[in-house]
PATIVEX-627339 format. One record per atom (N, C-alpha, C): x, y, z; atom name; residue in three letters. Coordinates in nm, 2 decimals. Each point is the difference from the previous one (the first is absolute). Layout:
@xx->X | yy->Y | zz->Z | a->CA | r->ALA;
...
This chain:
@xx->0.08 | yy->-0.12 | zz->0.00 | a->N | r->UNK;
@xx->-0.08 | yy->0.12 | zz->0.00 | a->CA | r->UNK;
@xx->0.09 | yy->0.13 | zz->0.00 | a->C | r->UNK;
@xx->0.14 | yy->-0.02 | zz->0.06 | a->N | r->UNK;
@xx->0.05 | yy->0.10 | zz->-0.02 | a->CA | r->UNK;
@xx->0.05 | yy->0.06 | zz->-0.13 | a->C | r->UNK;
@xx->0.05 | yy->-0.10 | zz->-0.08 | a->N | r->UNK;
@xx->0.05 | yy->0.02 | zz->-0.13 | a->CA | r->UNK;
@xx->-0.12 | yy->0.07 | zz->-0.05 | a->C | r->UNK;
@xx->-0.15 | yy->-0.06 | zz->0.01 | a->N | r->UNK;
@xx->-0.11 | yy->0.05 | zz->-0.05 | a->CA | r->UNK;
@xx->-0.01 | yy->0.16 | zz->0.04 | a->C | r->UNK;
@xx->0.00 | yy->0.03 | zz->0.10 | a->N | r->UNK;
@xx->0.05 | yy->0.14 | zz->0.05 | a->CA | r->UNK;
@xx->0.05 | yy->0.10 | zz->-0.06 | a->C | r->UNK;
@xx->0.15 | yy->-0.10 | zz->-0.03 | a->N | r->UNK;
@xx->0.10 | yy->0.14 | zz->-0.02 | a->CA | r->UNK;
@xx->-0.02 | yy->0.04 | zz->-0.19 | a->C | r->UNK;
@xx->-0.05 | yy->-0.12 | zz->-0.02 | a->N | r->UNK;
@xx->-0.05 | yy->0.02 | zz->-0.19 | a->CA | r->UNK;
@xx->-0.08 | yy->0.12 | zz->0.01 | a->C | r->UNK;
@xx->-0.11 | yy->-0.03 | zz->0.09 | a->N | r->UNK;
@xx->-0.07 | yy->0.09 | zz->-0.01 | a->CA | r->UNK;
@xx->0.01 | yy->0.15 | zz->0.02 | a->C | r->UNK;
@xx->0.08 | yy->0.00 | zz->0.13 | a->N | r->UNK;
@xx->0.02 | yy->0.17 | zz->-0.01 | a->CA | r->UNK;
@xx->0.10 | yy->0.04 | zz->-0.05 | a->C | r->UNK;
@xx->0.14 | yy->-0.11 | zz->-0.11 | a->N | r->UNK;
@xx->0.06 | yy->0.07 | zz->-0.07 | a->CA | r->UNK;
@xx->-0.12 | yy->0.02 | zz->-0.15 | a->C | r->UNK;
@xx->-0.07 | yy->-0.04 | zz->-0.01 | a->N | r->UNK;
@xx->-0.09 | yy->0.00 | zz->-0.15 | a->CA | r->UNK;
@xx->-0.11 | yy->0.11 | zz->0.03 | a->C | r->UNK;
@xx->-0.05 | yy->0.02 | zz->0.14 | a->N | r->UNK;
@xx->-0.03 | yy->0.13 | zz->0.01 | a->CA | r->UNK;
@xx->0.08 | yy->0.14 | zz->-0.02 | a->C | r->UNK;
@xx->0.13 | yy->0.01 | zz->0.07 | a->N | r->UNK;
@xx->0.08 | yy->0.09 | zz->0.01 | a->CA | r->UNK;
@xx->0.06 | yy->-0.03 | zz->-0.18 | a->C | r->UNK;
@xx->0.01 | yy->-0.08 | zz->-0.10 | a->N | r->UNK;
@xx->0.03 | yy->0.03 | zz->-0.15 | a->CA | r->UNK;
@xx->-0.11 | yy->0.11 | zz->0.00 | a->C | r->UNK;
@xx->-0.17 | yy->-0.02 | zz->-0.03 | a->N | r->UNK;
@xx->-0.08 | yy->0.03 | zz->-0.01 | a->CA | r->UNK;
@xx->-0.05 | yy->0.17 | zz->0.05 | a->C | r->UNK;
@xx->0.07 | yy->0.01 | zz->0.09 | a->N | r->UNK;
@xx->-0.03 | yy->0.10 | zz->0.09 | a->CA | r->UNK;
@xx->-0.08 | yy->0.02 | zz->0.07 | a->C | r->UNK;
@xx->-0.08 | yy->-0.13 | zz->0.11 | a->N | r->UNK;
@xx->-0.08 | yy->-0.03 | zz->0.02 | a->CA | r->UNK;
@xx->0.00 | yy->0.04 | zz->0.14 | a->C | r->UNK;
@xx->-0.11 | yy->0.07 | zz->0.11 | a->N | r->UNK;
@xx->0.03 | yy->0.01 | zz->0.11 | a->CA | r->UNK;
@xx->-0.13 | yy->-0.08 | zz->0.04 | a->C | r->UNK;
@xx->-0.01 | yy->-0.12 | zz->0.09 | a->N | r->UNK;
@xx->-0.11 | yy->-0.07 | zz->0.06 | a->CA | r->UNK;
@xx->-0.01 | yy->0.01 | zz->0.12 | a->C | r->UNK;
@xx->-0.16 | yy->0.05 | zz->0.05 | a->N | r->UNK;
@xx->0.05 | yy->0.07 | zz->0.15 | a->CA | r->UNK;
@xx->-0.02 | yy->-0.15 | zz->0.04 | a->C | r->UNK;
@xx->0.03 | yy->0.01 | zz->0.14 | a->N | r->UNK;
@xx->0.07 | yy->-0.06 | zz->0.05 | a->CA | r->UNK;
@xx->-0.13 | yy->-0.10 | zz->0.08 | a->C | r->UNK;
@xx->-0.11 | yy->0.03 | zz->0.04 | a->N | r->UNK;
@xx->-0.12 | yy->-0.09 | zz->-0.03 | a->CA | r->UNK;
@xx->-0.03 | yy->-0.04 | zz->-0.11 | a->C | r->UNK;
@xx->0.01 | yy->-0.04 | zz->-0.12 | a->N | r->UNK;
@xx->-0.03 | yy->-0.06 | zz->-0.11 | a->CA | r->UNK;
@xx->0.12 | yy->-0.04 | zz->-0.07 | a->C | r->UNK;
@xx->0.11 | yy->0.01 | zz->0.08 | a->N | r->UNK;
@xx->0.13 | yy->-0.10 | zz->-0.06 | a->CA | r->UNK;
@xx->-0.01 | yy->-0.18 | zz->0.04 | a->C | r->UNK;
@xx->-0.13 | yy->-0.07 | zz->0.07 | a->N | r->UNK;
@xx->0.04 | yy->-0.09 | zz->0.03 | a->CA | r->UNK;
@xx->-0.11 | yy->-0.08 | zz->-0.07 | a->C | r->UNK;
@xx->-0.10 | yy->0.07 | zz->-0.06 | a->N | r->UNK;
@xx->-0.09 | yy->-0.05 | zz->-0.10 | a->CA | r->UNK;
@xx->0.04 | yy->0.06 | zz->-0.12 | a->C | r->UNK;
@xx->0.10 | yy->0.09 | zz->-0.01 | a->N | r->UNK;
@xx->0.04 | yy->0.02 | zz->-0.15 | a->CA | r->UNK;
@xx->0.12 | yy->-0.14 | zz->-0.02 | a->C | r->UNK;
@xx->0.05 | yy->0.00 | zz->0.08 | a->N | r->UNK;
@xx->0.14 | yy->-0.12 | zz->0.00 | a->CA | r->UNK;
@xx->-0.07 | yy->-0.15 | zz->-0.04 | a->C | r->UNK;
@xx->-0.08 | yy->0.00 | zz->0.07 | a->N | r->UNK;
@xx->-0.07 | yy->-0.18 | zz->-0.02 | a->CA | r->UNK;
@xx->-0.09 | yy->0.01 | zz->-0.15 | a->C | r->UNK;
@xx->-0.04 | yy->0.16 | zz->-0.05 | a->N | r->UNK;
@xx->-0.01 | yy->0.01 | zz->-0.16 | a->CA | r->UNK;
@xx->0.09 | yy->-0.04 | zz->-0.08 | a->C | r->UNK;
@xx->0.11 | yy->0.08 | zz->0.07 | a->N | r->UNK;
@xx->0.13 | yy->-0.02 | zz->-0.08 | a->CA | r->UNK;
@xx->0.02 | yy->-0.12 | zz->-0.09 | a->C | r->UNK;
@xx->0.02 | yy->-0.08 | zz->0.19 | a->N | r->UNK;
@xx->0.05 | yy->-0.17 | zz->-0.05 | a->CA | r->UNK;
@xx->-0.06 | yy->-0.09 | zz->-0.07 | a->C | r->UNK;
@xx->-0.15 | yy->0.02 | zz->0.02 | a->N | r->UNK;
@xx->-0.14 | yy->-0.09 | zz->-0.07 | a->CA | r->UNK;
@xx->0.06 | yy->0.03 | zz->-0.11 | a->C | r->UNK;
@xx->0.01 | yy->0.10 | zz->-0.06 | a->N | r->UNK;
@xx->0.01 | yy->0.09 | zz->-0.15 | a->CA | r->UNK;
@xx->0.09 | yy->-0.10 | zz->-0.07 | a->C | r->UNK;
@xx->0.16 | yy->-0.01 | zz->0.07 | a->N | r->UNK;
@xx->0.11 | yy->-0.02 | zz->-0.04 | a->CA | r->UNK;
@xx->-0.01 | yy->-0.17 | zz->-0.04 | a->C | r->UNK;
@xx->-0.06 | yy->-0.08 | zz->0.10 | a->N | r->UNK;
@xx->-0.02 | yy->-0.10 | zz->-0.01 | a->CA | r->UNK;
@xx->-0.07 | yy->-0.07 | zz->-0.14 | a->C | r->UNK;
@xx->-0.11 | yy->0.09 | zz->-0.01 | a->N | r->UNK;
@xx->-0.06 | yy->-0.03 | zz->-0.13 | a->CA | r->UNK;
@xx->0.05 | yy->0.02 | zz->-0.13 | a->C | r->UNK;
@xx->0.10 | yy->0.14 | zz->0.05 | a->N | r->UNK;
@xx->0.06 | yy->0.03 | zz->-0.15 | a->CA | r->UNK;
@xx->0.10 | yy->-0.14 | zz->-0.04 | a->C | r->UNK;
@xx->0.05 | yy->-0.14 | zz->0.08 | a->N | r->UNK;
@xx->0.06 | yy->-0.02 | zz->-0.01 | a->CA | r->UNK;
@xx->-0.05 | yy->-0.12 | zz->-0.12 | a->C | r->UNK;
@xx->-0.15 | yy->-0.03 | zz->0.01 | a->N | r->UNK;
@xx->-0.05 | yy->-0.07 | zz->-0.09 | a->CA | r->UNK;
@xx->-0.02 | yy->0.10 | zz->-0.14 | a->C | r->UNK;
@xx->0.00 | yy->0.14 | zz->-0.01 | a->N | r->UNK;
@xx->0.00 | yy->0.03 | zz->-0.11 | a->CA | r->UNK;
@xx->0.08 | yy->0.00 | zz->-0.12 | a->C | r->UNK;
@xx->0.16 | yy->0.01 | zz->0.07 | a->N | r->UNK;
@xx->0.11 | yy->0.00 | zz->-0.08 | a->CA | r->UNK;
@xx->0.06 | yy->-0.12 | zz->-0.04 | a->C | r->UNK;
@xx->-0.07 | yy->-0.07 | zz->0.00 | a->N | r->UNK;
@xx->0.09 | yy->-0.15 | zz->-0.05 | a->CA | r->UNK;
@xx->-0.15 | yy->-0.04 | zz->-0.17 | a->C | r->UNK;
@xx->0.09 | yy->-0.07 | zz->-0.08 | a->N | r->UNK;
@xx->-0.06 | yy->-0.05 | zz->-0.10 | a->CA | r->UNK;
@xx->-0.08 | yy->-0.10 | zz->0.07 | a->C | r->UNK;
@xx->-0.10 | yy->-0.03 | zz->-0.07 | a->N | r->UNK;
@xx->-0.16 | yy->-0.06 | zz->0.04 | a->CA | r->UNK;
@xx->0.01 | yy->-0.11 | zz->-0.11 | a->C | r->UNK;
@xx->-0.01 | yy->-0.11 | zz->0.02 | a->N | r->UNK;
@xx->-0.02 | yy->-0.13 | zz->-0.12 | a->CA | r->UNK;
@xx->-0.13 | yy->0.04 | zz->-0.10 | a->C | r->UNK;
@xx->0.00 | yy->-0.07 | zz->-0.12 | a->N | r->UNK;
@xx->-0.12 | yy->0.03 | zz->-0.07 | a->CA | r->UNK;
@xx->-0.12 | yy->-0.07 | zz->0.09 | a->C | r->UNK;
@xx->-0.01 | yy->-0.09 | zz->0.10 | a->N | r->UNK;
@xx->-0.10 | yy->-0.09 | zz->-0.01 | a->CA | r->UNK;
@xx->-0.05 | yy->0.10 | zz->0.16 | a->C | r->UNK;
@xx->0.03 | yy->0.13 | zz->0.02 | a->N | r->UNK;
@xx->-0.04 | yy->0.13 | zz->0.07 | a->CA | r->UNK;
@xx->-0.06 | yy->0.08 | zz->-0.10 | a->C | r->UNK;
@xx->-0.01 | yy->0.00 | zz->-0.11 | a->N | r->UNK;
@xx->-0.02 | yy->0.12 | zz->-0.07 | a->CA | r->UNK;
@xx->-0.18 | yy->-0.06 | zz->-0.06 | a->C | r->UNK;
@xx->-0.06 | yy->0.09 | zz->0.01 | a->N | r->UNK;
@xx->-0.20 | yy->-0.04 | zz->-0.02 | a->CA | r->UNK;
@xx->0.01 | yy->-0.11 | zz->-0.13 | a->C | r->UNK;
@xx->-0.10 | yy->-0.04 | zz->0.02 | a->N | r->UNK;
@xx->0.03 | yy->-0.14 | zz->-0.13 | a->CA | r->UNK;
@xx->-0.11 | yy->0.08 | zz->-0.11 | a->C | r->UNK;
@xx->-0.05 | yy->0.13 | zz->0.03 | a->N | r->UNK;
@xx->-0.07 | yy->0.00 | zz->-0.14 | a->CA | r->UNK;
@xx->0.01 | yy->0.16 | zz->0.01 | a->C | r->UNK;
@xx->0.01 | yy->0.08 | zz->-0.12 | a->N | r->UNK;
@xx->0.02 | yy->0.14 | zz->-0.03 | a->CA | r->UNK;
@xx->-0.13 | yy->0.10 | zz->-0.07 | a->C | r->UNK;
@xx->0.03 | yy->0.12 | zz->-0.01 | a->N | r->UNK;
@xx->-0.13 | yy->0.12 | zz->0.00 | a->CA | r->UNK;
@xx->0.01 | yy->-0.02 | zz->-0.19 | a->C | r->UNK;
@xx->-0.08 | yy->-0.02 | zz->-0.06 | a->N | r->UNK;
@xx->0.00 | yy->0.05 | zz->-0.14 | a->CA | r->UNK;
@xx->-0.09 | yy->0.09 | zz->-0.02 | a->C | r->UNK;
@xx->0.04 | yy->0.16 | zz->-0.04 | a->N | r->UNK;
@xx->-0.14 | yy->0.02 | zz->0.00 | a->CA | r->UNK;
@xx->0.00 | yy->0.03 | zz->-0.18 | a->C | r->UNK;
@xx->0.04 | yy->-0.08 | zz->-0.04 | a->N | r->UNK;
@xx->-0.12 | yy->-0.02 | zz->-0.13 | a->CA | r->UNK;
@xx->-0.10 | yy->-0.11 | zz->0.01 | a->C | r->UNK;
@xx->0.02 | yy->-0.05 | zz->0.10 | a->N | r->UNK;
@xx->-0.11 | yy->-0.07 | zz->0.03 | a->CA | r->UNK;
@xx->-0.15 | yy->0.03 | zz->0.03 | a->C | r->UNK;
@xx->0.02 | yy->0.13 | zz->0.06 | a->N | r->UNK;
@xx->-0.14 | yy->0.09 | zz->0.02 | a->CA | r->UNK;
@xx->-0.04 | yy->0.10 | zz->-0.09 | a->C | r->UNK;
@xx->0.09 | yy->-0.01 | zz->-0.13 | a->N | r->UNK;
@xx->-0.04 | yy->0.09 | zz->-0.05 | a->CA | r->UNK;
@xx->-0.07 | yy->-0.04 | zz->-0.13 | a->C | r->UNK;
@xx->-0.11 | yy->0.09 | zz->0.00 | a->N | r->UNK;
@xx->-0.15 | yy->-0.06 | zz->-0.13 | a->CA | r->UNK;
@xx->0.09 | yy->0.04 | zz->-0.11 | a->C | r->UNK;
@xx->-0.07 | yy->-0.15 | zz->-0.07 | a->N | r->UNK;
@xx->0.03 | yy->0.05 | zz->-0.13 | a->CA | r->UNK;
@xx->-0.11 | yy->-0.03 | zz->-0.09 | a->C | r->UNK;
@xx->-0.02 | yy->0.11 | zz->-0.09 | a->N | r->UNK;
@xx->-0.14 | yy->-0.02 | zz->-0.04 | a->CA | r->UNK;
@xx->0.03 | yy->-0.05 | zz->-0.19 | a->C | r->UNK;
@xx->0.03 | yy->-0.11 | zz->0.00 | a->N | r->UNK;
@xx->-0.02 | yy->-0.11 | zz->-0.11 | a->CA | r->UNK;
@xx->-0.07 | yy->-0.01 | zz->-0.04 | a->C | r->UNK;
């Protein structure tokens, strides 16, 4: 938790961030939830992740034949 800490108020202080000091302990646990999830965003996803069927929209569109 401390490492989680010191990320945070050096990535506030990049930012120029002042968090008063009642809302640094519910912004912190934002922080970490945040970081955690990013960690499933950045990696390559297999195809058999990716929706198995796609948007066409000439599919919806009239055609008057």
């Amino acid at each position: 938790m401390d490492d989680d800490k010191s990320t945070f108020e050096s990535a506030c202080a990049r930012a120029g961030l002042a968090v008063p000091e009642d809302l640094k302990a519910g912004t912190l646990h934002g922080f970490t939830e945040i970081n955690k999830q990013l960690g499933h965003l950045r990696h390559p996803r297999p195809a058999e992740n990716e929706p198995a069927s796609f948007f066409v929209p000439e599919a919806f569109l009239r055609h008057d034949d």
